[in-house]
C-alpha atoms as a printed R data frame, in Angstrom:
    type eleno elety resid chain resno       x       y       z
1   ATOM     1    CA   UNK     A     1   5.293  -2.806  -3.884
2   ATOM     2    CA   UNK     A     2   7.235  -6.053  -4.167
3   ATOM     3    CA   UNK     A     3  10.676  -5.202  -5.811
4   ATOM     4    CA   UNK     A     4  10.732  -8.166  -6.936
5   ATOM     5    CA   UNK     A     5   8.768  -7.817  -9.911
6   ATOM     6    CA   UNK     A     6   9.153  -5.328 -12.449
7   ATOM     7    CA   UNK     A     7   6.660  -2.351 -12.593
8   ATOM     8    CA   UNK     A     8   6.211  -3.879 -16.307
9   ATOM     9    CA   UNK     A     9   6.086  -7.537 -15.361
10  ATOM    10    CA   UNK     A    10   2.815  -6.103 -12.877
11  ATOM    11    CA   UNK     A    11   0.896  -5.012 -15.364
12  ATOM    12    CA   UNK     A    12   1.878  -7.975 -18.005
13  ATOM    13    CA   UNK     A    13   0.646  -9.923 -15.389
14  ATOM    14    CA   UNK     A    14  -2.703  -8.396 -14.395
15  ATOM    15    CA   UNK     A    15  -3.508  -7.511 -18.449
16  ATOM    16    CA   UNK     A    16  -3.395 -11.418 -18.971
17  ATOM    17    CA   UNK     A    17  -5.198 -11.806 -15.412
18  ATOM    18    CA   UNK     A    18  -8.095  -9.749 -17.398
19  ATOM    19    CA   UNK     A    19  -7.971 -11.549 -20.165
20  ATOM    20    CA   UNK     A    20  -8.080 -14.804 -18.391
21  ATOM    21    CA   UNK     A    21 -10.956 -13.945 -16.326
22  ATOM    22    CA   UNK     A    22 -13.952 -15.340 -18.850
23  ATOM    23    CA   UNK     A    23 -11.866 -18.507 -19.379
24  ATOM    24    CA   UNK     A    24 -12.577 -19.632 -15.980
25  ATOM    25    CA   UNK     A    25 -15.281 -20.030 -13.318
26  ATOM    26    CA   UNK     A    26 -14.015 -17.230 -10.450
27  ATOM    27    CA   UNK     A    27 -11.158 -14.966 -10.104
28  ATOM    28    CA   UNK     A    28  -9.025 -16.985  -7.885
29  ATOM    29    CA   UNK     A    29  -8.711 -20.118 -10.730
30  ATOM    30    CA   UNK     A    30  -8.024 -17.488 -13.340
31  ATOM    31    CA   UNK     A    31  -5.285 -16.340 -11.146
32  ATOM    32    CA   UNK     A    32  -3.922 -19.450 -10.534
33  ATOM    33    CA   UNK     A    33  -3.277 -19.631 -14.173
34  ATOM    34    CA   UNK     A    34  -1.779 -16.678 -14.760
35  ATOM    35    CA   UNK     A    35   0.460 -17.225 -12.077
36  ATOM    36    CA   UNK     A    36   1.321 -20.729 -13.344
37  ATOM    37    CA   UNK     A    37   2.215 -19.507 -16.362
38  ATOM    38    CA   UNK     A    38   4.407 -16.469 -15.323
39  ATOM    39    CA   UNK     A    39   6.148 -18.451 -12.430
40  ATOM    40    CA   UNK     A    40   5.018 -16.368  -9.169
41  ATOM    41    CA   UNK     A    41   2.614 -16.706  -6.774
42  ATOM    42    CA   UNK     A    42  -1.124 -16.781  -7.096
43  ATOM    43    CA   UNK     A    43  -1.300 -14.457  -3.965
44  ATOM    44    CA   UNK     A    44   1.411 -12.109  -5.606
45  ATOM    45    CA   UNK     A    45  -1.312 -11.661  -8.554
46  ATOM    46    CA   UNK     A    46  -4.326 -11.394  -5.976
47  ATOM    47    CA   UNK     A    47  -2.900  -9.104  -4.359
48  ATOM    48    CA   UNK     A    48  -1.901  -6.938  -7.392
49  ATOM    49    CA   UNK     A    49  -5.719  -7.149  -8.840
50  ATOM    50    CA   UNK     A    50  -7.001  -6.137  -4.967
51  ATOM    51    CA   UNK     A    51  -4.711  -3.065  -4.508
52  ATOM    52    CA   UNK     A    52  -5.518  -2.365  -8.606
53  ATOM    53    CA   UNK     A    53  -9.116  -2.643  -7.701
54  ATOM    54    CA   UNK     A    54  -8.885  -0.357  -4.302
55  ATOM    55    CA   UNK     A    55  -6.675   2.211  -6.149
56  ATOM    56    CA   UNK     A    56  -9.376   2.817  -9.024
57  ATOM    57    CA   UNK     A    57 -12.510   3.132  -6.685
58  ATOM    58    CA   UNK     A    58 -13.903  -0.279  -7.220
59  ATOM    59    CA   UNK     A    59 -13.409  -1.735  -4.120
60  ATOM    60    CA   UNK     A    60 -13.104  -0.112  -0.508
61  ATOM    61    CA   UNK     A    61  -9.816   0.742   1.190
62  ATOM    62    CA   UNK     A    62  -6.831   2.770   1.146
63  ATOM    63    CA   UNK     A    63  -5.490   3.829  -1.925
64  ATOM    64    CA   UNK     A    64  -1.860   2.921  -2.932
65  ATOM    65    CA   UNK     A    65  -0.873   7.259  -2.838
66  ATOM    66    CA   UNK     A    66  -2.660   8.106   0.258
67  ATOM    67    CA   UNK     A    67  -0.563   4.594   1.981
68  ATOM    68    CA   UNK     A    68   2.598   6.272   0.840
69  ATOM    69    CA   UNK     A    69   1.202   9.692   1.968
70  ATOM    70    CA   UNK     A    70   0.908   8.076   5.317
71  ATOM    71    CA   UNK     A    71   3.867   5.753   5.609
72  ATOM    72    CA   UNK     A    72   6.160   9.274   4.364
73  ATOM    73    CA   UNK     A    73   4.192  11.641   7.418
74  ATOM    74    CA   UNK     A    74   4.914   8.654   9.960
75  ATOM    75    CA   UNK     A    75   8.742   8.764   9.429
76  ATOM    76    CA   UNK     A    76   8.737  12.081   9.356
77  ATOM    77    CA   UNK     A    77   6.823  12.744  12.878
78  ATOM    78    CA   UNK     A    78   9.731   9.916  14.120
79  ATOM    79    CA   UNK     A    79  12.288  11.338  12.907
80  ATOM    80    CA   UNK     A    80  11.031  14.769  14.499
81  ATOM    81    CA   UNK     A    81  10.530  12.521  17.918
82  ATOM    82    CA   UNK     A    82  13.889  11.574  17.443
83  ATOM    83    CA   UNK     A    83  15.596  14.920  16.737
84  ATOM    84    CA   UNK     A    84  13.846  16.449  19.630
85  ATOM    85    CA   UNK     A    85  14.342  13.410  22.174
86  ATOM    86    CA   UNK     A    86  18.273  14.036  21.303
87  ATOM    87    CA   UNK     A    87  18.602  17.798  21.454
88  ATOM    88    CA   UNK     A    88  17.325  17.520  25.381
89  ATOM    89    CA   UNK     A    89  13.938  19.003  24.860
90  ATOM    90    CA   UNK     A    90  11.030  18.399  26.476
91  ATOM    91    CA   UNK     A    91   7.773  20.295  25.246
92  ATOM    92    CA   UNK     A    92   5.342  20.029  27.983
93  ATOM    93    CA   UNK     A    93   1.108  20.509  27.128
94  ATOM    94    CA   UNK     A    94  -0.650  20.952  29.821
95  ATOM    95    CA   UNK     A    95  -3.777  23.744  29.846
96  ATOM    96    CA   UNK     A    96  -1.823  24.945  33.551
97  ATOM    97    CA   UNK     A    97   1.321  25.862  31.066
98  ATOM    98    CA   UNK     A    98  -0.176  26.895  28.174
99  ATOM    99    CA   UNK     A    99  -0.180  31.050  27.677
100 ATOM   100    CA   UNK     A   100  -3.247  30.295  25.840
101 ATOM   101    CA   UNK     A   101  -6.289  32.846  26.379
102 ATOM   102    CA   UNK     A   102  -8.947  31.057  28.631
């Protein structure tokens, strides 16, 4: 999420983004106005309604704790790359090395 913005100021914004929504024609003039108003971007506020929409099922995608989920098991698999590229190690596969029962 955009530090930017305060975890508050998010949902400020996309409660008046809801209530704004029968005012206008479509979504995107709604969130023009709300952005207008609040001084950020329109595609700060789109964004913020998509990844709302994703995270409660209403719309396909990744959800915002299964991103993080994956984003936190990627650094971790680099940083074990990393630690093992350093101590000297090299861990071969190969089905000619493995003691595995064939």
């Amino acid at each position: 999420m955009n530090q930017k913005y305060s975890p508050e100021m998010r949902e400020r914004a996309l409660r008046m983004l809801d209530e704004a929504k029968p005012d206008h024609p479509n979504l995107m003039t709604a969130v023009r106005h709300v952005a207008g108003l609040l001084g950020m971007s329109a595609e700060t506020l789109r964004v913020w309604h998509r990844r709302r929409e994703v995270d409660a099922g209403q719309r396909p995608g990744v959800s915002s704790d299964v991103a993080e989920e994956n984003a936190r098991l990627r650094r971790e698999v680099a940083e074990l790359r990393r630690a093992t590229r350093s101590s000297g190690l090299r861990v071969c596969f190969s089905p000619r090395n493995s003691t595995a029962p064939r």
